[in-house]
N, C-alpha and C positions, 0 to 999 in steps of 0.2 A: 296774553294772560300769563301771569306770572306766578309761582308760589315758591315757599321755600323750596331749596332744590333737594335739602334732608330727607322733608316729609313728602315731595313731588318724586325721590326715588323709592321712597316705602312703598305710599301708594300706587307706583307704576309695575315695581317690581311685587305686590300682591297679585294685581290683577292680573298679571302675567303667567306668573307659575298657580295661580288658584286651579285653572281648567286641568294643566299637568299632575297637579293631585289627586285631583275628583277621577281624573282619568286614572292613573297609577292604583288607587285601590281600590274602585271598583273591578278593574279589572284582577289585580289580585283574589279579589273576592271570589271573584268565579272558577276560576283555574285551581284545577287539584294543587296541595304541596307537593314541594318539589325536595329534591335529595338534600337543600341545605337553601336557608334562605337565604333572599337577595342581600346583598351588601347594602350599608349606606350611600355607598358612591354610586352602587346600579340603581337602588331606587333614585336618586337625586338626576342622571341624567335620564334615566326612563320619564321623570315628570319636566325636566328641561326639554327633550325632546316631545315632549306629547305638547306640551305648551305653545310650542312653537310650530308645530303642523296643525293644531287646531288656530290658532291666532291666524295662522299667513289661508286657510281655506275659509277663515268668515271674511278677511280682509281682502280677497281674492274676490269673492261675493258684493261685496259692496263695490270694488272696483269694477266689475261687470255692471252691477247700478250704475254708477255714474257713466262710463260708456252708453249705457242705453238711453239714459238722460239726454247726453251730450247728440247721441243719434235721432233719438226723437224730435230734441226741442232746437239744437242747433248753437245751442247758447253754453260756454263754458260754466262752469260753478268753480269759486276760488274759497279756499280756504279761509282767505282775508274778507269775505262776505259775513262769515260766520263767528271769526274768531280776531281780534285784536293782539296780537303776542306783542305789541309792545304795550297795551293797555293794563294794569295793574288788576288785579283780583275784585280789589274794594270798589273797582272803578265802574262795574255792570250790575245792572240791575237786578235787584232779588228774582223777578219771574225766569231772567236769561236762564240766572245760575241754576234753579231748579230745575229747569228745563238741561243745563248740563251735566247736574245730576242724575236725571233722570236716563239719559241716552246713553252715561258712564254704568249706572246701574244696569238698564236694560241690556249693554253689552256685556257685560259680565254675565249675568244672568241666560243670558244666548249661547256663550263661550261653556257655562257649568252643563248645562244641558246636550251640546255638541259631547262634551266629553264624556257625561255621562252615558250618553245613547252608544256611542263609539265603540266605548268600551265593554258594554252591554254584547254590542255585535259582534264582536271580536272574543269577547271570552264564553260566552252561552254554550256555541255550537261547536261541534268536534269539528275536526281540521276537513274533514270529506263533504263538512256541509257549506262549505265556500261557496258564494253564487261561481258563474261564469265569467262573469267581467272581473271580478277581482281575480282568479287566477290567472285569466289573458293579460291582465295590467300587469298583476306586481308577479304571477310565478307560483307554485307549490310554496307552502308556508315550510320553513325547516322543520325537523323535528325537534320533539321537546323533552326534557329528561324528566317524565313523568315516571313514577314509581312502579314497580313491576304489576301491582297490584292494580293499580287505575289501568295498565297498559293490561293486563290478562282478563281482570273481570268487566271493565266498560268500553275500552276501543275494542279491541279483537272482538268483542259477541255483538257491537255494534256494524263492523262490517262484516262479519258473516253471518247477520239476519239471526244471530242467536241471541233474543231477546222475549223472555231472562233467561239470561246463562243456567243453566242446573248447575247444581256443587255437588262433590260429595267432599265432607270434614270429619277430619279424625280428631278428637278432642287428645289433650295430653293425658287427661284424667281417664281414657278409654273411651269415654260417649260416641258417638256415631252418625253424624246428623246430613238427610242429602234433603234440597230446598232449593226454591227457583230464588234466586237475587233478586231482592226488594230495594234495597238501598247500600249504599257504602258509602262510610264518612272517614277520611282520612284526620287525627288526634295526635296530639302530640308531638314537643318540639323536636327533639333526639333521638326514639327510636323509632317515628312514624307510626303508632300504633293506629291501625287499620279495625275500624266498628261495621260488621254487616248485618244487614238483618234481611230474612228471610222469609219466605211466604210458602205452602204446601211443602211442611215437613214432615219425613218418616224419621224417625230416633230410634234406636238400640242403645240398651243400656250397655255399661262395662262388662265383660265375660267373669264370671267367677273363674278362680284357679282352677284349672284342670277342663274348663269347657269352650268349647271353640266357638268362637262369637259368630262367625258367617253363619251357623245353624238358629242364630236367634231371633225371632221374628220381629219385623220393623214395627212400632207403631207408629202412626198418625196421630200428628200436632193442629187437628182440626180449626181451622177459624182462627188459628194464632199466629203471629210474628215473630221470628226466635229473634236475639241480638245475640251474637260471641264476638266476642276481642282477639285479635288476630293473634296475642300474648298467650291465650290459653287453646290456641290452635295447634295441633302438632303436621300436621299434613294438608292440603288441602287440592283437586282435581275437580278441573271444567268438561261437562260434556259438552262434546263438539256436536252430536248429533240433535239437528231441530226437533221440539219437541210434537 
């Protein structure tokens, strides 16, 4: 079967790099930002290489098919059964072609999902939550140049069972806010600006001139969420000790 060889490498090279993208940003999606984003050239082989490990593991699949095939029934299966290459496009029949539509879509469709899920697994879970087989196969995953902020408020309270972390924040404006971590969302392209929000807060207001703030009694933030920007933070400490 024959097609142009223009549109026969459009199409070939779609279906090839499509899983490498789905892969590529979904997994981006999940992973905190990092100190500077990926280049065009790392994104491009990060989805040439995903492409290419998800293609040769369904095609690795199917080749274990045909082996079980060939083991059970005893009978080879030829490619020339199925496909004519020297036979022209126009020259099969409407039901064939749907039918190789249909196998061309359902691969592809298998190949988005592979990468999909992949990448799902791979970016979800912090590095400690690898099963076992994957660290006996491929090794400790490197480390990664996560921001000091993802690295002090969600790995570190992660592995020392300090879940939520307590804060205590010193606002620049004077305010005074200590809260368990609810959430962090890392913002913006340049200076990483860092949004957390908060659950069971005590707050102090600013000291007036001449009065010492540690003397000033905390209030309770009952039933509320605080959010501050990491811009109008002047200080900020993790207690280590479980609550």
């Amino acid at each position: 079967m024959s097609l142009n060889l223009s549109l026969e490498s459009i199409i070939l090279l779609l279906v090839f790099i499509a899983p490498g993208f789905v892969y590529t940003r979904t997994y981006t999606a999940y992973r905190p930002r990092y100190y500077r984003d990926p280049t065009t050239f790392e994104q491009f082989v990060r989805t040439i290489v995903g492409s290419t490990v998800i293609h040769a593991v369904i095609l690795v699949i199917v080749a274990l098919g045909a082996v079980l095939y060939w083991g059970l029934t005893g009978q080879f299966l030829y490619l020339s059964d199925i496909v004519d290459p020297a036979a022209s496009i126009s020259d099969y029949p409407l039901p064939v072609l749907a039918l190789f539509a249909f196998l061309g879509g359902l691969y592809l469709a298998i190949s988005l999902i592979v990468a999909r899920r992949s990448a799902s697994f791979l970016a979800s879970g912090a590095l400690v939550d690898r099963p076992r087989w994957w660290t006996f196969i491929l090794g400790e995953d490197p480390p990664e140049p996560f921001l000091l902020w993802h690295t002090m408020l969600q790995i570190e309270p992660l592995r020392l069972n300090l879940i939520p972390p307590r804060l205590a924040i010193q606002m620049r404006n004077g305010e005074y806010f200590e809260g368990d971590l609810y959430r962090m969302r890392l913002v913006g392209d340049e200076e990483n600006t860092v949004e957390l929000a908060l659950r069971g807060v005590y707050h102090r207001v600013p000291a007036q001139s001449g009065d010492d703030s540690s003397s000033q009694e905390m209030q309770s933030l009952t039933n509320q969420v605080l959010l501050l920007k990491s811009t109008d933070i002047l200080w900020l400490t993790r207690n280590d000790i479980p609550n």
